[in-house]
C-alpha positions as CSV (number, residue, x, y, z in Angstrom):
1,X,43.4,125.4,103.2
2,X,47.1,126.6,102.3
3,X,49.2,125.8,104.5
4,X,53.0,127.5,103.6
5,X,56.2,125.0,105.0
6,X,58.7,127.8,105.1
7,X,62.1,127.6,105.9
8,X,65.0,130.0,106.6
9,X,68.2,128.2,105.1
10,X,72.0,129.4,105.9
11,X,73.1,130.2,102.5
12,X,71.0,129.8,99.0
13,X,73.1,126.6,98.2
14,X,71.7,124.8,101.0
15,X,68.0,122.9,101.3
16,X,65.5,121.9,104.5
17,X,65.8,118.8,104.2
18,X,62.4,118.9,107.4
19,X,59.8,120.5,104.7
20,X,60.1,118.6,101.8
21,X,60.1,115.2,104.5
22,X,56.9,116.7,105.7
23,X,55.5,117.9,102.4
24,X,55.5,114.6,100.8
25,X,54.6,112.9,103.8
26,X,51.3,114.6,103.5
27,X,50.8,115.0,99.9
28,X,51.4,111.6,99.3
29,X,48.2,110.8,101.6
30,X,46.0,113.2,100.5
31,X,47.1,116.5,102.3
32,X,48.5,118.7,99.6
33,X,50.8,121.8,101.1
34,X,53.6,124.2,99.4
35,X,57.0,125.1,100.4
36,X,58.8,128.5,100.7
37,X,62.7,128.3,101.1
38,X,64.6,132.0,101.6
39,X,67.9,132.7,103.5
40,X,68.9,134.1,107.1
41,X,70.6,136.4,104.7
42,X,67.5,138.1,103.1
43,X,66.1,141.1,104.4
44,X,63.0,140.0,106.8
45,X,60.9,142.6,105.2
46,X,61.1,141.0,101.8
47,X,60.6,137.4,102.6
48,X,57.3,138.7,104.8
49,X,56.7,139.8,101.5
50,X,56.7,136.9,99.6
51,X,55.2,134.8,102.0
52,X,52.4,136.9,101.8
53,X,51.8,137.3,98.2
54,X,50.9,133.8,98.9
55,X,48.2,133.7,101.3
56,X,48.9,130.4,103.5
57,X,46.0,129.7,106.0
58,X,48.7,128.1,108.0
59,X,52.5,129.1,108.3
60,X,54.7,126.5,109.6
61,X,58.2,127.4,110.4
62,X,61.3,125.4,110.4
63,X,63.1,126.2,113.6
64,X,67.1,125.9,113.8
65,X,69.5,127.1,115.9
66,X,70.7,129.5,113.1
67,X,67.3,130.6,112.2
68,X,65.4,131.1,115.2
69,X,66.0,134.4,115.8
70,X,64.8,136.3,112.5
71,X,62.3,133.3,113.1
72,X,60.7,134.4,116.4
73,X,60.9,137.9,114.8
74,X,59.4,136.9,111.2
75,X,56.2,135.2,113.6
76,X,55.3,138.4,115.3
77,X,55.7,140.5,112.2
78,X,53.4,138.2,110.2
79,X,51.2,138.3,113.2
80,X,50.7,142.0,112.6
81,X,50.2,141.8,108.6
82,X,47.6,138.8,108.7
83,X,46.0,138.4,112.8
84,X,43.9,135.6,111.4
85,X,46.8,133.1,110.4
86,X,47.7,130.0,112.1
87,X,51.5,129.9,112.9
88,X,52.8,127.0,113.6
89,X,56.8,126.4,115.2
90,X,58.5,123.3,114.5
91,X,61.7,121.8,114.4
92,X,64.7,120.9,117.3
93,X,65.2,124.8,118.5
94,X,61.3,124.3,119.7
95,X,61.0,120.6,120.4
96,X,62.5,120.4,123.6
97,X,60.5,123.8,125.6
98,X,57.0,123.7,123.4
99,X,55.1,125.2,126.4
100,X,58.3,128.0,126.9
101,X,57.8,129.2,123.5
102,X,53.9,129.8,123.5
103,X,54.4,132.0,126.8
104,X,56.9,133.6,125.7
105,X,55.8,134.3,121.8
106,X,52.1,134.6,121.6
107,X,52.3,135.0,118.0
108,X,52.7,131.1,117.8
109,X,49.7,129.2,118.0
110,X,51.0,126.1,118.6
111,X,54.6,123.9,118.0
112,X,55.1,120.9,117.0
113,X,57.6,119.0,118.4
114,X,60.3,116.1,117.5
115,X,59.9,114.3,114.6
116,X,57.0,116.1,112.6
117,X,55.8,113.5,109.8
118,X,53.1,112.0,111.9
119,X,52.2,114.8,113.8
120,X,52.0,117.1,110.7
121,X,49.9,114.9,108.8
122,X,47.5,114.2,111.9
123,X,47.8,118.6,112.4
124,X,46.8,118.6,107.9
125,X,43.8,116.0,109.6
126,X,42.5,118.1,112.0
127,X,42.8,121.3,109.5
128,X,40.6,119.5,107.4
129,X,38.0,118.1,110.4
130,X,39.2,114.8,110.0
131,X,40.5,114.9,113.8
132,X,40.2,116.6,116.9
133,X,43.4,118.7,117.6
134,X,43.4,116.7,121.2
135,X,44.3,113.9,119.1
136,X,47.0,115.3,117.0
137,X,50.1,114.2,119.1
138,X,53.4,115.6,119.5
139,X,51.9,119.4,119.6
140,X,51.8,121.3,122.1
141,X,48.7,124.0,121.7
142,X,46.8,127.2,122.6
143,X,43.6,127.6,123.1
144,X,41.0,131.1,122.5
145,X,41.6,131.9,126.3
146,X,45.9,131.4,126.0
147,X,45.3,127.9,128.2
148,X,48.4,125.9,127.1
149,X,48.2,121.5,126.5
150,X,50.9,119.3,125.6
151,X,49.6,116.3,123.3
152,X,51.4,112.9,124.1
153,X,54.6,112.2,121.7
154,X,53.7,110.4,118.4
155,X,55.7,106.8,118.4
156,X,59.0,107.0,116.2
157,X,58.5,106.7,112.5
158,X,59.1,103.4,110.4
159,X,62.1,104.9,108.1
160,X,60.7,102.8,105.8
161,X,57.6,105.0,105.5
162,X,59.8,108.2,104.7
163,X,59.2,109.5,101.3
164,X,62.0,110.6,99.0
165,X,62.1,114.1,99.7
166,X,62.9,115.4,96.5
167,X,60.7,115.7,93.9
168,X,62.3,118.2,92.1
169,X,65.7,116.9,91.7
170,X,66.6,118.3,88.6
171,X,65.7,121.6,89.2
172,X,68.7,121.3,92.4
173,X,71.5,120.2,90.9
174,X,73.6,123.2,92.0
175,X,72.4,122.8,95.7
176,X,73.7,120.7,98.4
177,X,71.3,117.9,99.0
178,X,70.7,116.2,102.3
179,X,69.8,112.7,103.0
180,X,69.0,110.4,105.9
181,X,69.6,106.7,106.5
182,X,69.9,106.7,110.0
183,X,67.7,108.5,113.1
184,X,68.9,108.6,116.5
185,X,72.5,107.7,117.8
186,X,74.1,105.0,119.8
187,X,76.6,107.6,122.1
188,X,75.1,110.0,124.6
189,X,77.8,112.9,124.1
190,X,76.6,115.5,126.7
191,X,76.3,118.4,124.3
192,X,74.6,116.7,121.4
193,X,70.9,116.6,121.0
194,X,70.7,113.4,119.1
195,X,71.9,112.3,123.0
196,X,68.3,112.2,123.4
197,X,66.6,110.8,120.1
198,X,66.1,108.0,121.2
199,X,66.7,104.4,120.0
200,X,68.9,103.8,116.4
201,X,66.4,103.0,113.1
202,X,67.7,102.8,109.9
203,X,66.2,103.2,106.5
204,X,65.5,100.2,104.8
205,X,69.2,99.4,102.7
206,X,67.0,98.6,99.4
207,X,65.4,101.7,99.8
208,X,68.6,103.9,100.6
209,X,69.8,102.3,97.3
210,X,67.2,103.6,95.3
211,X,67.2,106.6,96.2
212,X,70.9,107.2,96.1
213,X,70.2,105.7,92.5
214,X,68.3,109.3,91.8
215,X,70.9,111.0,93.3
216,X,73.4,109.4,91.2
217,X,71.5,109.3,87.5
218,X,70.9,113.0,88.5
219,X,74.5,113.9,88.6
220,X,74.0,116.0,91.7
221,X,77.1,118.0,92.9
222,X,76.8,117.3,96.3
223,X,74.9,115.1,99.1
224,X,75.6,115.3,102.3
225,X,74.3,112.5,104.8
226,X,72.5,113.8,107.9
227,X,73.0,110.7,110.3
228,X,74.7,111.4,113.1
229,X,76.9,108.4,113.4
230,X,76.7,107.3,109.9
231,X,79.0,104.2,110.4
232,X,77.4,103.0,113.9
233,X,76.5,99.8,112.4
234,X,79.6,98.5,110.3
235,X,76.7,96.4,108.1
236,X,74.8,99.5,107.1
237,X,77.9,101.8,106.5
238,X,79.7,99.3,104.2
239,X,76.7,98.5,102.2
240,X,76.0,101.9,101.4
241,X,79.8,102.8,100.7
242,X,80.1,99.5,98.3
243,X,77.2,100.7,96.6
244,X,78.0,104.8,96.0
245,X,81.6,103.0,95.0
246,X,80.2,100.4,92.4
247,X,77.8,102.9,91.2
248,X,80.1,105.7,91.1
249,X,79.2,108.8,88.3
250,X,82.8,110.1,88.6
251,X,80.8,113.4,89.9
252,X,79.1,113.4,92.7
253,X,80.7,113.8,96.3
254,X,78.9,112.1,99.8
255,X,79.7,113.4,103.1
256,X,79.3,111.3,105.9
257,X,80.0,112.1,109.7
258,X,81.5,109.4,111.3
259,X,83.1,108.0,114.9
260,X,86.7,107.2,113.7
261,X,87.1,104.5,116.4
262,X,84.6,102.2,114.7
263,X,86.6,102.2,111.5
264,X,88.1,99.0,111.1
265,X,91.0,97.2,108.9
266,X,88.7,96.0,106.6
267,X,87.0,99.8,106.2
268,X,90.2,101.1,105.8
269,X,91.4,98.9,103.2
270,X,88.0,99.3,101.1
271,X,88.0,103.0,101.9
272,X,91.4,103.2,99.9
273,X,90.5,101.6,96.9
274,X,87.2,104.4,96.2
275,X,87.8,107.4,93.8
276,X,89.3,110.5,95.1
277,X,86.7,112.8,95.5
278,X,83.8,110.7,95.8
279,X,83.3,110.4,100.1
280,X,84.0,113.7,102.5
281,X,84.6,112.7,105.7
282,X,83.7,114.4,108.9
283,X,85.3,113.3,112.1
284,X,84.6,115.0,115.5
285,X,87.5,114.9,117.9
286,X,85.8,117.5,120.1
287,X,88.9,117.4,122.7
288,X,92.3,115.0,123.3
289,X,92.3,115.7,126.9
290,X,90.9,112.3,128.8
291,X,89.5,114.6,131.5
292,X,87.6,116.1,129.0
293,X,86.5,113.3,126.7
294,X,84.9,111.6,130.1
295,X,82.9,114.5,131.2
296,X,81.4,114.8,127.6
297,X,80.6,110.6,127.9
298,X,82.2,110.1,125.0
299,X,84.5,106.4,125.1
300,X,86.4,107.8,122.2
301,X,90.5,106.5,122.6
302,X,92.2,109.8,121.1
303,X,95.3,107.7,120.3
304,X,93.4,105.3,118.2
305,X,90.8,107.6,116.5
306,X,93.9,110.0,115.5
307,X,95.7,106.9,113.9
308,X,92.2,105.5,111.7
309,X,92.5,109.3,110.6
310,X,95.8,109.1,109.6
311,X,95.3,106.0,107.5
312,X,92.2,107.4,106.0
313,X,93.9,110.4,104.9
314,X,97.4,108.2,103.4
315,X,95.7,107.8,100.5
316,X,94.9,111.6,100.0
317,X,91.6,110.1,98.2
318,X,89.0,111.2,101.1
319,X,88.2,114.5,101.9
320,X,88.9,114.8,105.7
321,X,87.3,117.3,107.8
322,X,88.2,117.3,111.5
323,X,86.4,119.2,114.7
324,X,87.3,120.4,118.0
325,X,85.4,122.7,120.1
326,X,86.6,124.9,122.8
327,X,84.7,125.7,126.2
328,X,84.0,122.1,127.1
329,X,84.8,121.2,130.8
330,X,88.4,121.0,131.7
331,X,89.4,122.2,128.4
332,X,91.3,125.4,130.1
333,X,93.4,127.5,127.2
334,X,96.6,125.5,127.3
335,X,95.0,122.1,127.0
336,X,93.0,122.9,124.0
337,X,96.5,124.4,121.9
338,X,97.3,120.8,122.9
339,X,94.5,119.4,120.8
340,X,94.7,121.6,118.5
341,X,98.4,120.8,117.7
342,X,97.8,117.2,118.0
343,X,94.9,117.0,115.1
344,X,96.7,119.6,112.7
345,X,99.7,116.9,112.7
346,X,97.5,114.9,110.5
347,X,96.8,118.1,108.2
348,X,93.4,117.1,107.4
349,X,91.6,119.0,104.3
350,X,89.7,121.2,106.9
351,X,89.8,121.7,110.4
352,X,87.2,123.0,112.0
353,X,87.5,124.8,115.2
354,X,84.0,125.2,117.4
355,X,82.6,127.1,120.4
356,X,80.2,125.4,122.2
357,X,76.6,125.6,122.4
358,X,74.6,124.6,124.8
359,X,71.5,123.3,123.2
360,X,68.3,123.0,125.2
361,X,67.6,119.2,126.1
362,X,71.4,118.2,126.2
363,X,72.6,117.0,129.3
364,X,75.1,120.1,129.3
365,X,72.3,123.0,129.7
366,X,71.4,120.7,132.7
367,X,74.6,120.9,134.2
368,X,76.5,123.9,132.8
369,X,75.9,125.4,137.0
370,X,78.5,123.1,138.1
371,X,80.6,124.2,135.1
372,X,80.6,127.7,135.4
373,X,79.1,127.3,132.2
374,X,77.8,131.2,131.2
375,X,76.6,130.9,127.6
376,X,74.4,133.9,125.5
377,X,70.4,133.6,125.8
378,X,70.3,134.5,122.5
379,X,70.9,131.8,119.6
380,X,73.1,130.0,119.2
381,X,73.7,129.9,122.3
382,X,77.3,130.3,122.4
383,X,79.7,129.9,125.6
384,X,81.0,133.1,127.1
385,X,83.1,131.1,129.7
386,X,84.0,128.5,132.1
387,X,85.4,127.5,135.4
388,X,89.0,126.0,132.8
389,X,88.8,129.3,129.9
390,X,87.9,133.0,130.7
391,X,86.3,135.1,127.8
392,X,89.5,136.8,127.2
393,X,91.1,133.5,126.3
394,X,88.0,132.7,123.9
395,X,88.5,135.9,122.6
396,X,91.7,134.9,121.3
397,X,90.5,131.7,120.1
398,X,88.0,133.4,117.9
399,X,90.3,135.7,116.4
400,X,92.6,132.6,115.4
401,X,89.1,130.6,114.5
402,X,89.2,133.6,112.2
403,X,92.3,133.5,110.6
404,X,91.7,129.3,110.4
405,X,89.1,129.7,108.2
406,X,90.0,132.5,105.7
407,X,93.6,130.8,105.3
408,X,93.4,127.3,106.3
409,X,90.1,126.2,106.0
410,X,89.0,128.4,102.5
411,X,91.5,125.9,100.5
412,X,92.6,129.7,98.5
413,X,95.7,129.4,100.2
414,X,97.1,125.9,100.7
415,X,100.3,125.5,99.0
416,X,101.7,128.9,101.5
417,X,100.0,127.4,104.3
418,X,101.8,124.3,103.9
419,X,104.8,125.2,103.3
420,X,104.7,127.7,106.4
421,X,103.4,125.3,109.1
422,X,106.0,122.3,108.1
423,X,108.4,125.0,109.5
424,X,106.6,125.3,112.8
425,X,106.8,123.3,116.1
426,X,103.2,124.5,117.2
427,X,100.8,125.5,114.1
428,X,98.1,126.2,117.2
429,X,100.7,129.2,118.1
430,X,101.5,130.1,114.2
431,X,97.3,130.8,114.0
432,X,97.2,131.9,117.3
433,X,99.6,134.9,116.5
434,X,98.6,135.4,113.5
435,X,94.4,136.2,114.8
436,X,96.2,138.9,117.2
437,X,97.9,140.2,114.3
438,X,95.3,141.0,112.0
439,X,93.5,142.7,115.2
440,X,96.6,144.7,116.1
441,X,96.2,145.7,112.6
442,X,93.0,146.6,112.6
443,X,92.1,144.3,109.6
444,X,89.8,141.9,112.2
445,X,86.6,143.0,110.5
446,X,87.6,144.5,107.6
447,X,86.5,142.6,104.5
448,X,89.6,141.8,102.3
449,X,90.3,140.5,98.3
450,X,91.9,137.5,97.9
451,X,95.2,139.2,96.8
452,X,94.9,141.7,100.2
453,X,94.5,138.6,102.2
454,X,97.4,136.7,100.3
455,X,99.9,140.4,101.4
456,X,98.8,140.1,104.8
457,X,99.6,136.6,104.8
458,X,103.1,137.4,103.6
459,X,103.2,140.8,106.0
460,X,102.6,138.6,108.9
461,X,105.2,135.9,108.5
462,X,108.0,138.0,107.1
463,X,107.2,140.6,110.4
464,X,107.3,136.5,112.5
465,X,110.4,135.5,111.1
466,X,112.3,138.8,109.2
467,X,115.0,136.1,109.2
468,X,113.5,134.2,106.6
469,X,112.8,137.0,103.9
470,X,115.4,135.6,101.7
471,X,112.6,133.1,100.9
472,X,110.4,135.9,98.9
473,X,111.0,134.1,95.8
474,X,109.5,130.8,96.5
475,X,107.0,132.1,98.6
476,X,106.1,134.2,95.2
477,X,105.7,131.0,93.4
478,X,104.0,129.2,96.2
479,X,101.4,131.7,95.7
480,X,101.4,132.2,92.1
481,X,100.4,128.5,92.3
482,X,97.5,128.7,94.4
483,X,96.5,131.4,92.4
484,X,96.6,129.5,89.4
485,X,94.7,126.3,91.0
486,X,91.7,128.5,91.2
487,X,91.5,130.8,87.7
488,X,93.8,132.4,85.5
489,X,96.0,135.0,87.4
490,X,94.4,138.0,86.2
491,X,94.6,140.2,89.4
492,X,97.5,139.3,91.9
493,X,99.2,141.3,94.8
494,X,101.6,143.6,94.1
495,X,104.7,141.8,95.0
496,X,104.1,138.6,92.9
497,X,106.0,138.8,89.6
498,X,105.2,136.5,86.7
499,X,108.0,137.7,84.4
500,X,108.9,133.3,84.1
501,X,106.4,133.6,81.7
502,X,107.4,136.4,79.5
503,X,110.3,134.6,77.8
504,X,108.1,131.9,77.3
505,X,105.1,133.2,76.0
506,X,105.8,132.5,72.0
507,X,105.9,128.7,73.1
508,X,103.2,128.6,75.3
509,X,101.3,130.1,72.0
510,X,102.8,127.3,70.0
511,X,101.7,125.0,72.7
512,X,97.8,125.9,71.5
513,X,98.6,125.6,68.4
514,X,99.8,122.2,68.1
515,X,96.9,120.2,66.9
516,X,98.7,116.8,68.6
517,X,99.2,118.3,71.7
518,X,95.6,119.6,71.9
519,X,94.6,116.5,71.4
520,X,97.0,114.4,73.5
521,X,95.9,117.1,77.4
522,X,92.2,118.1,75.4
523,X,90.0,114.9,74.3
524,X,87.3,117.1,72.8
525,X,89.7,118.7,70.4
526,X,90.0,115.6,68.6
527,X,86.6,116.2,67.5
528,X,87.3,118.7,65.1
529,X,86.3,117.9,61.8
530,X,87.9,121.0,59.8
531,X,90.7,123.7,60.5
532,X,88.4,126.2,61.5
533,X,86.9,124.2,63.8
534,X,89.9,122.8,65.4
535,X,90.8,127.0,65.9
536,X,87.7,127.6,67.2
537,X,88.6,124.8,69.9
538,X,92.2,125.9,70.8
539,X,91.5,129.0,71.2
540,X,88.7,127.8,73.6
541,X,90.6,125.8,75.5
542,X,93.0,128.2,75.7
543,X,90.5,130.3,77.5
544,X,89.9,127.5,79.8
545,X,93.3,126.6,80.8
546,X,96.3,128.0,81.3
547,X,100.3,127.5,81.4
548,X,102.1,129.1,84.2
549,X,105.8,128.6,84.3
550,X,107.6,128.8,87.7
551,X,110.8,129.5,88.9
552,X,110.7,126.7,91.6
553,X,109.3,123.6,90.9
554,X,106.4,124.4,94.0
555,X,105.8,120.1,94.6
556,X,109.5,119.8,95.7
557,X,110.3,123.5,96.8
558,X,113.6,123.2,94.4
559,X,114.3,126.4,92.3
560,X,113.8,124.7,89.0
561,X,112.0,126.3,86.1
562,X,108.8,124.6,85.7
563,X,105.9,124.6,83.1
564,X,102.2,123.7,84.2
565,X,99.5,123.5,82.7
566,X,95.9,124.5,84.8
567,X,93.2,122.8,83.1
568,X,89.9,124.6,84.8
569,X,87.0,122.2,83.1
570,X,88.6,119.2,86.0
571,X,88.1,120.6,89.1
572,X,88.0,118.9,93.4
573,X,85.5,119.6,95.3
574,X,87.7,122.8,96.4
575,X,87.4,124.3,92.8
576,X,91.4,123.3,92.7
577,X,91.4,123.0,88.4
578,X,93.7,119.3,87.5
579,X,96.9,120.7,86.5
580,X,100.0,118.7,84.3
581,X,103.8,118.9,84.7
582,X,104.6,120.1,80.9
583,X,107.6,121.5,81.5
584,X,109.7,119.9,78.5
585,X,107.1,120.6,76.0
586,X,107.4,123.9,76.6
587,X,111.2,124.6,77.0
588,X,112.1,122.1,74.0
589,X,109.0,123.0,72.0
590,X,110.0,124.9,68.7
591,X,108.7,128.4,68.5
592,X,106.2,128.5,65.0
593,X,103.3,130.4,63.9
């Protein structure tokens, strides 16, 4: 019996964390099965394809709110190429309307729903006659004649039974890996599924260690942790954190989403001590508006969560990522620039601007009537508008979401960005203007280069402020720099110059070959054991570095030559290479060949 876990993931980089839970579930007792990962991005016809040339029995699909759609449509095209194939729905975009989905896709034979690692073992049972499918719980079923049951829900799992879903760890070190600690969450935000997951269980802390461990000895890039409220038990949260910081590999980066107002003094004053680099933070704010935070039962005190993420950002050690999300009630256009200008004071490293979705099972599908709550039927479900925002006012907010992500969020453009907003009293209107820009300019939906992106960047806020265009020259170096942060400026706009570098180009030369220098900003190129080696390494790292010299000095913003050097081996998270201050070794260095 083959039965094919197969799962639709947003991007190649990412993993389903669901089929490799419920593939070593099974295997481990017994019940072998396979996995099939492709992306939303494929074409359908191809991955129909592949799933064929491997002749499951059974095809169980991984249901997501980003998925569902080329899922529902992948079901009834397989149904057509193979009639006599069980296919089976799982995941949270079908737990919550099981009985919905058979009448309204007959090409699913049955779903299971919630947590699948009992129920899809006791389904691999009753494959195998081991078990009636009466007693397989948590699945709701069809029979021959279309007659529709719903199987009582399986109990919650002992974490401690969860295997460790990866195997084949090696082979994914360029993927980002998800883990789980923690199921189920102690708030009961309106709009949040795990609202409804019932009680908090945690996986056992010697076991979370262990398998961090793998994580860890692997050298993995990234791991991202899928609990909802990672740090709703203080114990748990600074157990793990002491261990990922005594344990550190100096590579890998956790991501934890967290309720800021549970952060205390002493979390904060561990939390600055860890490595920069090694935790990413994600903090939802959602909304500063009290009306708003009580509607959505959240308890959150905006004045204190916004001052833990100050703190936790002081240090500039922590990779902060903050959210809002427009359309929630009493959240009306004016209220949300309001939040929006009150989080970007604390410049976190992303912020991420939402639209609501109104999941089925949350409390707000329920009472999005008494909203005025019209959201799409189709996934994912987006709001179209409320009683507080029309759709012309989210509208707008898309087109600045937009702009937000290409410029703010994208890290390609931080140094301008910065600079630009210090100068603002509202950065909400600043991105605001600058989303009906790009649409007056018909450049909404056109795809641009980097270096197009960077012009239009310049277009807009010279065409905002044509008062201010005496400030060319540092914004040229300003973006020279963030050029430079991300690879050697090979292609730039038109308007940036880089003749700073022509009348130091003999000593920047001399700067590669200066075996002590190499040695002093290079370790490795103190391994040389002969001259030609030695050559063989400068010019090497010369190929993987580079020294810019800038008119202004672009950390202060004074016009002072400056000489850095980009070194693109040490990288953040962002891709951002490590760079050095060298500017007196290269204006006193003595030109030689």
């Amino acid at each position: 019996m083959n039965v094919l876990l197969t799962a639709l993931n947003s991007k190649y980089i990412h993993t389903n964390l669901a089929v490799r839970y419920l593939h070593e579930f099974a295997a481990q007792r017994g019940y072998p099965c396979t996995i099939a990962e492709y992306t939303i991005n494929q074409h359908l016809p191809d991955v129909l394809d592949e799933i064929y040339r491997q002749l499951p029995d059974v095809l169980v699909l991984s249901c997501y709110i980003w998925n569902i759609e080329m899922m529902l449509d992948l079901a009834e095209e397989y149904r057509r190429i193979c009639p006599e194939v069980k296919i089976i729905a799982g995941g949270p975009e079908v737990s919550f309307n099981g009985a919905e989905i058979l009448r309204a896709h007959p090409a699913f034979d049955a779903v299971l729903c919630g947590e699948g690692e009992t129920a899809f073992l006791e389904y691999m049972q009753y494959l195998h006659g081991e078990r009636s499918i009466h007693d397989v719980h948590s699945l709701v079923w069809k029979n021959a004649e279309g007659e529709i049951t719903a199987n009582p829900v399986a109990e919650p799992l002992d974490m401690a039974q969860l295997p460790f879903p990866y195997p084949d760890l090696e082979t994914l070190s360029d993927r980002i890996l998800y883990f789980e600690s923690i199921r189920g969450c102690p708030f009961r935000c309106s709009y949040c599924l795990s609202s409804v997951a019932g009680r908090v269980r945690y996986l056992p802390l010697e076991l979370t260690f262990q398998r961090l461990q793998k994580f860890l000895d692997a050298r993995v890039r990234q791991v991202k942790f899928v609990d909802r409220t990672f740090n709703c038990s203080k114990e748990h949260a600074m157990a793990v954190w002491k261990y990922l910081a005594a344990h550190d590999n100096g590579v890998t980066n956790f991501h934890f989403e967290l309720t800021a107002h549970l952060i205390d003094r002493e979390m904060i004053d561990f939390l600055k001590t860890v490595r920069k680099g090694l935790f990413q933070f994600e903090i939802g704010v959602q909304s500063t508006n009290p009306d708003t935070i009580r509607e959505i039962r959240r308890t959150t005190d905006t004045e204190r969560l916004l001052e833990i993420c100050r703190e936790l950002d002081q240090p500039k050690n922590i990779h902060l990522h903050l959210d809002l999300i427009a359309g929630l009630p009493y959240e009306d256009f004016h209220s949300f620039g309001r939040s929006f200008d009150t989080v970007m004071q604390i410049r976190p490293q992303q912020m991420q601007l939402g639209f609501l979705k109104v999941l089925k099972g949350s409390h707000m599908a329920q009472a999005a009537e008494s909203y005025g709550l019209v959201y799409s039927k189709k996934a994912p479900f987006q709001v179209i508008r409320t009683n507080w925002l029309s759709y012309s006012e989210l509208l707008r907010l898309k087109d600045m979401e937009s702009v937000v992500e290409d410029y703010y969020n994208s890290g390609l453009f931080q140094t301008q960005i910065s600079w630009m907003l210090d100068q603002e009293e509202s950065v909400f209107s600043f991105f605001l203007d600058f989303g009906q820009y790009r649409v007056e300019n018909g450049l909404r939906l056109i795809p641009q280069s980097i270096e197009n992106r960077c012009t239009t960047l310049k277009e807009y806020y010279f065409a905002r402020y044509p008062e201010r265009s005496t400030q060319l020259a540092l914004l040229n170096d300003l973006c020279l720099f963030d050029f430079c942060l991300h690879g050697k400026p090979k292609k730039l706009p038109e308007w940036i110059s880089t003749e700073q570098n022509l009348a130091y180009n003999e000593k920047i030369r001399a700067f590669y070959r200066n075996e002590e220098l190499l040695t002093r900003f290079f370790p490795s190129a103190d391994a040389a054991d002969s001259k030609q080696l030695a050559k063989q390494i400068a010019k090497q790292l010369a190929s993987q570095s580079h020294i810019q010299v800038f008119a202004y000095d672009v950390r202060t913003l004074q016009r002072k030559p400056t000489a850095l050097l980009f070194d693109y081996h040490d990288r953040d998270l962002l891709g951002n290479a490590h760079y050095i201050d060298v500017s007196d070794l290269i204006f006193d260095l003595r030109e030689s060949r």
